[in-house]
C-alpha positions as CSV (number, residue, x, y, z in Angstrom):
1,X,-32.6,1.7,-9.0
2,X,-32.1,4.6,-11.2
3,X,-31.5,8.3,-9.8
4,X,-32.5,10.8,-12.1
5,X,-30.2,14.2,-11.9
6,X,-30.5,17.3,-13.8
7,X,-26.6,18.4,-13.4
8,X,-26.9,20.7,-15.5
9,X,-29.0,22.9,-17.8
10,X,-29.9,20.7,-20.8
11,X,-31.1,16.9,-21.4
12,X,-30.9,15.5,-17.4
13,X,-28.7,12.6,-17.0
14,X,-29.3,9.5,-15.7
15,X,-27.2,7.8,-12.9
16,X,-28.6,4.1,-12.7
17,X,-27.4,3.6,-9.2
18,X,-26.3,6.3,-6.8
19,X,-22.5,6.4,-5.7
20,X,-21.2,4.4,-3.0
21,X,-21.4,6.7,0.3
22,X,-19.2,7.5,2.6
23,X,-19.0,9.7,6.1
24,X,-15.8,12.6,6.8
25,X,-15.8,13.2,10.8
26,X,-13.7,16.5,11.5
27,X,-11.7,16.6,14.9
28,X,-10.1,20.0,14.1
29,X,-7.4,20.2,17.3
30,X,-3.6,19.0,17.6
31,X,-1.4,19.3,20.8
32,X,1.1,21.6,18.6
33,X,0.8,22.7,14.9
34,X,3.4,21.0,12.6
35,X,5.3,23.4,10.6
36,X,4.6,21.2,7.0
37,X,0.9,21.3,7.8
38,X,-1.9,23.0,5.8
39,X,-4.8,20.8,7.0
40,X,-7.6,22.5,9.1
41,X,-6.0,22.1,12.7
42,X,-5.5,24.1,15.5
43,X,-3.3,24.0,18.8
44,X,-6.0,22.5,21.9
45,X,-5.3,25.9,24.3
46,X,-8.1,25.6,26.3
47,X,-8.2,24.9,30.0
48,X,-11.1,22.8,29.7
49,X,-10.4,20.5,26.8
50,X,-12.9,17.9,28.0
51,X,-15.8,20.7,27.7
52,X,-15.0,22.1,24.7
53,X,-14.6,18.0,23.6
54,X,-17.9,17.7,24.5
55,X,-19.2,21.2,23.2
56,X,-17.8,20.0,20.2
57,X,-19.7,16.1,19.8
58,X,-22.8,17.4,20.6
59,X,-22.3,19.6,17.5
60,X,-21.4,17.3,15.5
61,X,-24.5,15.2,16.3
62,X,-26.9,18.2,15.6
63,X,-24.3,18.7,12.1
64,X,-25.2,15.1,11.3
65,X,-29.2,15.4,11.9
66,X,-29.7,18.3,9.8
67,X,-27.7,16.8,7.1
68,X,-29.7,13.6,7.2
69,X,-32.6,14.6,4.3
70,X,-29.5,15.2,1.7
71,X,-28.5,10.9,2.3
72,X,-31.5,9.5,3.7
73,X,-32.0,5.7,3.1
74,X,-28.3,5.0,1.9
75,X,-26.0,2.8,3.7
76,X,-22.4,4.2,4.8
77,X,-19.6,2.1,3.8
78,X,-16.8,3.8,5.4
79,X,-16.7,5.9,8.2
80,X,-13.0,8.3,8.9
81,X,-12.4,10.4,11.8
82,X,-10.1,12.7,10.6
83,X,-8.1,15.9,11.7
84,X,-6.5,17.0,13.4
85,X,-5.6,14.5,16.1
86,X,-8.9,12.7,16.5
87,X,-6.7,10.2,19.1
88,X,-6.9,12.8,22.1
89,X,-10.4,12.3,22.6
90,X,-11.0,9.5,24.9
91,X,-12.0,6.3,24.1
92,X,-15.9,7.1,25.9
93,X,-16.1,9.9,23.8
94,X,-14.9,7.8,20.7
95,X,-17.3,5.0,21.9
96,X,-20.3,8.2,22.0
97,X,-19.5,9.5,18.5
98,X,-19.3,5.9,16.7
99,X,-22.6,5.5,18.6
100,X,-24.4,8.4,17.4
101,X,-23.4,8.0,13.8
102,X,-24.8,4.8,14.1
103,X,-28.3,5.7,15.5
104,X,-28.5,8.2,12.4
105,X,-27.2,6.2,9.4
106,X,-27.0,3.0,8.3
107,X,-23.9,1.5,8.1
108,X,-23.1,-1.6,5.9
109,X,-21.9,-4.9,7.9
110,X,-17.9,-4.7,6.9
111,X,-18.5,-0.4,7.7
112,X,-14.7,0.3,7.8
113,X,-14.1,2.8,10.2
114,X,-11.0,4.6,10.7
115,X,-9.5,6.9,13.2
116,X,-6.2,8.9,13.1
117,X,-3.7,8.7,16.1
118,X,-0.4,9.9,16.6
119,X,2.0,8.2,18.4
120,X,2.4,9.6,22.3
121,X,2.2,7.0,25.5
122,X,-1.1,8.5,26.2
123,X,-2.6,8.4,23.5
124,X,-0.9,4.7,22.8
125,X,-2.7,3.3,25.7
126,X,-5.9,4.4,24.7
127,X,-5.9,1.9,20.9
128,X,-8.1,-1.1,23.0
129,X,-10.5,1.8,24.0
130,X,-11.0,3.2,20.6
131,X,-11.3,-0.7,19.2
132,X,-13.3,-1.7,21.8
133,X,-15.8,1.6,20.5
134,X,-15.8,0.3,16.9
135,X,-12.9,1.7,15.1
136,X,-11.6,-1.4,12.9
137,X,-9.0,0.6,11.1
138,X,-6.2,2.8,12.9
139,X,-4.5,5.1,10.8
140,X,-1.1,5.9,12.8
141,X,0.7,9.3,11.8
142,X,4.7,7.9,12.4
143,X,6.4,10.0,10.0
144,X,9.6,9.0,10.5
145,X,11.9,6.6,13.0
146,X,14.5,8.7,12.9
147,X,14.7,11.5,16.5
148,X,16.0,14.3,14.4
149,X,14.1,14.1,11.5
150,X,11.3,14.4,14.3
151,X,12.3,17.4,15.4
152,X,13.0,18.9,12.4
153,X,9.1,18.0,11.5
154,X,8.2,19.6,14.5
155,X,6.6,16.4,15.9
156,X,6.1,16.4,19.6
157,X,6.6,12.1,19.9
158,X,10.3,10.3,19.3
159,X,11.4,7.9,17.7
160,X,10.7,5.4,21.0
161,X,7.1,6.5,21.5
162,X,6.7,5.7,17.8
163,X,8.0,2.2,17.7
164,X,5.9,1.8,20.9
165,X,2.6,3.0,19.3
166,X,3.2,1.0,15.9
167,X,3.7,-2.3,18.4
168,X,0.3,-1.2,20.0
169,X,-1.5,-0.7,16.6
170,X,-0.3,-3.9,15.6
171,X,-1.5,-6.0,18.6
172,X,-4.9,-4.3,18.8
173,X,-5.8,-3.5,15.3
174,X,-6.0,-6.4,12.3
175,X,-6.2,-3.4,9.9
176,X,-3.7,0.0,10.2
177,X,-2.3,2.0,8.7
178,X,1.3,3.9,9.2
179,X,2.1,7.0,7.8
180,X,5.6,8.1,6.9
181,X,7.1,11.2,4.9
182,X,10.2,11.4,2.9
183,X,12.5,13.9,1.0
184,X,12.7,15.2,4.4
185,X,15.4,18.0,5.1
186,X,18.6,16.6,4.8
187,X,17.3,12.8,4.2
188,X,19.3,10.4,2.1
189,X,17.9,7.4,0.2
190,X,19.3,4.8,3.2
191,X,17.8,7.1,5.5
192,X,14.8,6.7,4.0
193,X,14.8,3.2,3.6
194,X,15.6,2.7,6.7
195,X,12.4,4.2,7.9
196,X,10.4,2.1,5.7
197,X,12.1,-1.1,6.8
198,X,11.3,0.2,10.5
199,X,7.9,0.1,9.5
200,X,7.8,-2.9,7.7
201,X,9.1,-4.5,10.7
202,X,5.2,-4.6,12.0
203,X,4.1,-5.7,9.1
204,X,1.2,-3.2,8.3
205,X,-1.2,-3.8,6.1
206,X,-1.0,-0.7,4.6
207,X,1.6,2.4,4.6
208,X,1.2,5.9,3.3
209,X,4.3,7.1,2.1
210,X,4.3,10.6,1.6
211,X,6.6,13.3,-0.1
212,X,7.3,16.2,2.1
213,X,6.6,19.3,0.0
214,X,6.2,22.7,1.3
215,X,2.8,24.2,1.2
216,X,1.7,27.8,1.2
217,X,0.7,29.5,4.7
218,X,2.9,27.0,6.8
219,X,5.8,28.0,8.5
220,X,8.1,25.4,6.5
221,X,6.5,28.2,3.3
222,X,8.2,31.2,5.6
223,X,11.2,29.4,7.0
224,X,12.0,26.7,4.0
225,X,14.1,23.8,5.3
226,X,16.5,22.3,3.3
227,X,15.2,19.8,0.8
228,X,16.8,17.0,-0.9
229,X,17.5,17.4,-4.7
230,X,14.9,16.3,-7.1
231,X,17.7,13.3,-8.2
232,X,18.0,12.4,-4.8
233,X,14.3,12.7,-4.5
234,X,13.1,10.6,-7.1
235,X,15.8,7.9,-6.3
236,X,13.7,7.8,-2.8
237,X,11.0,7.3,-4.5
238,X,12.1,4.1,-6.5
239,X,14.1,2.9,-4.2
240,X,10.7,2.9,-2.0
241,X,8.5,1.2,-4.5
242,X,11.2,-1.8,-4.8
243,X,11.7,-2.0,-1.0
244,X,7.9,-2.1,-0.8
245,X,7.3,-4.3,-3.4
246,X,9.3,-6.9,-2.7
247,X,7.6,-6.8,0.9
248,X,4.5,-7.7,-1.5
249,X,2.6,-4.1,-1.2
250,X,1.0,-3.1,-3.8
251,X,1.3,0.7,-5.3
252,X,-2.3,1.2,-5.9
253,X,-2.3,4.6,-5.2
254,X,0.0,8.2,-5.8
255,X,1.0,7.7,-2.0
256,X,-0.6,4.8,-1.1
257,X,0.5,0.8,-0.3
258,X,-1.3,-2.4,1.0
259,X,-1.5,-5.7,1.1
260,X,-3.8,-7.9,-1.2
261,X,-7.1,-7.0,0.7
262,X,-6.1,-3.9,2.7
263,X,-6.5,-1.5,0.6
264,X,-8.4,1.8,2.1
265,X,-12.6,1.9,1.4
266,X,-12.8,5.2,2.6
267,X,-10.2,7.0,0.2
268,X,-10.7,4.2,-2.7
269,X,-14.2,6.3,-2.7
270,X,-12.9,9.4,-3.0
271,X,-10.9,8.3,-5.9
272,X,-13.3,6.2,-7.4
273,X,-15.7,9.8,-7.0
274,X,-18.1,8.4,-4.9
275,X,-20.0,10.6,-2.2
276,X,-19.2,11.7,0.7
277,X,-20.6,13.2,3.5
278,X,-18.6,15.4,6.0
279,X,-19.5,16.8,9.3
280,X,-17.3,18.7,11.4
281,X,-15.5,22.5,11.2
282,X,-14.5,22.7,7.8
283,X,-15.3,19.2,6.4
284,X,-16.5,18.6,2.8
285,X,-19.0,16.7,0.9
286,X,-20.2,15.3,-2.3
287,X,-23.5,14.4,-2.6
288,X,-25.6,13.7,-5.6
289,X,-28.7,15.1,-5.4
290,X,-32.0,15.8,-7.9
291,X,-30.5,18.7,-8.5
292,X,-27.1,17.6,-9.8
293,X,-23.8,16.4,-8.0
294,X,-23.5,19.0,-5.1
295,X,-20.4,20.1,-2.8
296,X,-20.5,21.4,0.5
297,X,-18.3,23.4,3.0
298,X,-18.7,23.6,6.6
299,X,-17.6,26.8,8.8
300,X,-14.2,26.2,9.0
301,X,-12.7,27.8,12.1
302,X,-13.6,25.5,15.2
303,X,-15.1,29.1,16.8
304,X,-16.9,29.6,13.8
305,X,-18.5,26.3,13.4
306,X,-19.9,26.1,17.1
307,X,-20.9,29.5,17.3
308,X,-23.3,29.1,13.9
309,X,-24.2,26.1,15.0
310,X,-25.4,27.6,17.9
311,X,-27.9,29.5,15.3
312,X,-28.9,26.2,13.7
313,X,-26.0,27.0,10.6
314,X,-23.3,24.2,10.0
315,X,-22.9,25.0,6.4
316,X,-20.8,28.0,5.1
317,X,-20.6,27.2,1.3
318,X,-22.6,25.0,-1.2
319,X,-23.2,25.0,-4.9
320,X,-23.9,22.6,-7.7
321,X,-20.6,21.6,-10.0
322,X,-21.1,23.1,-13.2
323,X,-20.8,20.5,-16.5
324,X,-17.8,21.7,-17.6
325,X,-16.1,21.3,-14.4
326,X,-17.2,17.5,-13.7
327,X,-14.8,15.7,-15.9
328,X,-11.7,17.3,-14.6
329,X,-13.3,16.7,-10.8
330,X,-13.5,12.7,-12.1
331,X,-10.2,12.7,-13.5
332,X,-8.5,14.5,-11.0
333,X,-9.3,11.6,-8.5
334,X,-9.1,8.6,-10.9
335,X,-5.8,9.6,-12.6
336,X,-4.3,9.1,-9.5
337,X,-4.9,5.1,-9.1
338,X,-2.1,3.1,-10.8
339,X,-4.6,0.8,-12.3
340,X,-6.7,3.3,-13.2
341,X,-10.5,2.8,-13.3
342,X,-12.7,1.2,-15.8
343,X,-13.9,3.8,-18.4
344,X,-17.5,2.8,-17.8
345,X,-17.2,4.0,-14.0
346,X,-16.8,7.8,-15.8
347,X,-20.4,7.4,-17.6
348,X,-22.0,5.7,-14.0
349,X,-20.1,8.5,-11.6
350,X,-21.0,11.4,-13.5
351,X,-23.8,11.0,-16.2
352,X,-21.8,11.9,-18.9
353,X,-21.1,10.5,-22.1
354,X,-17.0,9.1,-22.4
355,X,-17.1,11.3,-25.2
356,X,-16.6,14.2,-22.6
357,X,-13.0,13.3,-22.4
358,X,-12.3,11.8,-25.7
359,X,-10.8,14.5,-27.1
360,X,-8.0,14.9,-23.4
361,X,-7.4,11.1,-23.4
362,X,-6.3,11.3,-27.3
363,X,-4.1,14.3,-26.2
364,X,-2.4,12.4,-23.4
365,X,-2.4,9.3,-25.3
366,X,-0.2,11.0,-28.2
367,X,1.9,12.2,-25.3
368,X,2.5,8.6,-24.0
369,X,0.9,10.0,-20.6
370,X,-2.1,7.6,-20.5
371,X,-2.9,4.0,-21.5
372,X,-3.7,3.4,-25.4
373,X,-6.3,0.5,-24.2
374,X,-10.2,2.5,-24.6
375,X,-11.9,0.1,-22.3
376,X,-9.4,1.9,-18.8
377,X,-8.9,5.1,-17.8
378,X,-5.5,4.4,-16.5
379,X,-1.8,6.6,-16.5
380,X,1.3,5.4,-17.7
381,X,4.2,5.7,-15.5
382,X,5.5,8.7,-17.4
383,X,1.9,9.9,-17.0
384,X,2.3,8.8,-13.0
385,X,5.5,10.7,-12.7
386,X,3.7,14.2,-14.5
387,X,0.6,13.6,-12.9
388,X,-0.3,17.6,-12.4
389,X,0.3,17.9,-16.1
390,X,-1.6,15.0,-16.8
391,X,-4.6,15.8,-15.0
392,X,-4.1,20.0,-16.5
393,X,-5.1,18.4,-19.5
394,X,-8.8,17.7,-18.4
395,X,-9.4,21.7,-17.2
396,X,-11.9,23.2,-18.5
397,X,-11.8,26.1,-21.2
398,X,-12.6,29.2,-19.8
399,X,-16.2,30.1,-20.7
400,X,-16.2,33.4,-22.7
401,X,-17.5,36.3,-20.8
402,X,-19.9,38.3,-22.6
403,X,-18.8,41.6,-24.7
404,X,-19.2,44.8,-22.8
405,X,-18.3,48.5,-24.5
């Protein structure tokens, strides 16, 4: 099948098969904010939870019918309900949602489909419901083992509700996930590792390990915490990738660890630059149209996106990426694989001609940042360890702006 795409003005480019698909769900509410967190979530206030759960779904079936025409006839291959904490919905409303998507696209046979859940008795007890609805995957937000690190996150479970709900997600799930931070305020490199052991102690399948770094318009950005030094960081990090390696996890991924198998679908796309379809207040997409390689932006505010939606409107932003922005979108993604990617995949993702990077990969080549070999797009580990100033090196130039006077 071949998918003809003008992305741009010029000769139209020819993608012979049209990326691998994937669906973004948005659950946009959190029993408390975390003071680290720049995602798109907001405290649940409301006295009527349940309605505004259900206000919500029916939204996000309407968000998922108008967006049909822009996927129709291609098969999902990984579903993720994100957020947020998509684990206080109840398992019937989880069962409802899963059953939607799956009257209004088609999902392939092995459709991995995660949902996040943080740990809490509640919500603990509620893993067989959310299996028992379809989720295969369960991607379990732990964070650390340790009670005052906890608090210092500003997480509202301890460190017993978190042992309890990594036992449940390893007795009702085959595939999850656990997520833990490090470099956290105060955190030495044993207590580190002895976070990670706690995890490995369930034997995951996979484990996000995540550096705690202070982004703008948080509180940590207003009230900084005391970080550990960027020796003591770094000797985290290695002493992480030998811990987790000699559990036989492999670092496939900036943050990311799994078992042979078990890596994730739904975030290999995004790295690989497939497409993907999001629904939900503030969710993204990439979609490759006729018209070129398109990105979307939903309302972003939870009020915002039900009361457009009310008028029909689930879409506050869209445009078509401009050429000279599509090879830094590729590498941006691809760069951050530690095997890299084939360098055929850049030609198939994006219509473009290798030669559209040539000239960055010789740069970062002569700076021993990427892999000599022409046949991989792949980083070195110097390249690994300056990854932002790796992937700088694919920008575009500024385009000149015409003479005024």
């Amino acid at each position: 099948m071949q998918v003809p795409i003008t992305l741009f003005t010029g000769k139209p480019s020819v993608l012979r098969t049209p990326p691998a698909l994937s669906l973004y769900v948005h659950f946009p509410w959190c029993a408390r904010k975390c003071p680290y967190c720049d995602f798109n979530s907001h405290e649940q206030r409301e006295t009527d939870a349940a309605g505004l759960r259900a206000r919500y779904l029916d939204v996000l079936h309407r968000d998922l019918e108008s967006a049909l025409p822009t996927v129709w006839g291609r098969t999902v291959r990984s579903v993720f309900i994100g957020g947020g904490t998509p684990s206080l919905m109840t398992g019937e409303e989880v069962d409802g949602l899963i059953s939607d998507i799956r009257a209004l696209l088609p999902l392939a046979p092995d459709c991995e489909i995660t949902l996040e859940a943080n740990p809490g008795t509640m919500e603990a007890q509620r893993f067989r419901a959310f299996r028992q609805a379809g989720v295969n995957r369960l991607s379990l937000g732990i964070q650390s083992f340790d009670d005052d690190k906890l608090k210092q996150l500003g997480r509202i479970h301890d460190a017993r509700e978190a042992l309890q709900a990594a036992e449940h997600a390893s007795v009702e799930f085959e595939r999850f996930n656990l997520d833990l931070m490090w470099a956290l305020p105060g955190q030495t490199v044993d207590q580190a590792l002895g976070d990670l052991r706690q995890a490995l102690s369930f034997s995951p399948p996979h484990l996000s390990l995540y550096q705690l770094t202070i982004e703008p318009n948080t509180v940590f950005a207003k009230f900084p915490p005391s970080l550990p030094d960027e020796d003591t960081a770094f000797e985290i990090e290695q002493q992480l990738q030998q811990c987790t390696g000699a559990a036989g996890y492999r670092h496939y991924e900036v943050s990311a660890y799994a078992k042979p198998g078990h890596a994730c679908v739904h975030n290999m796309n995004y790295w690989t630059y497939g497409d993907y379809l999001g629904i939900g207040a503030g969710a993204h997409s990439k979609i490759t149209l006729a018209s070129g390689i398109v990105r979307q932006e939903r309302f972003h505010s939870p009020e915002s996106y039900l009361t457009h939606a009310s008028q029909g409107r689930f879409t506050s932003r869209e445009q078509v990426v401009p050429r000279r922005e599509v090879p830094f979108e590729f590498m941006l993604n691809a760069l951050r694989l530690t095997d890299g990617v084939p360098a055929a995949l850049f030609s198939e993702r994006t219509g473009l001609p290798i030669g559209a990077i040539a000239h960055a990969m010789a740069q970062a080549g002569a700076r021993g940042l990427m892999q000599p070999d022409p046949t991989q797009i792949c980083a070195t580990p110097l390249g690994q360890r300056f990854l932002n100033d790796l992937q700088s090196l694919f920008l575009a130039a500024p385009s000149p702006q015409p003479a005024t006077g």
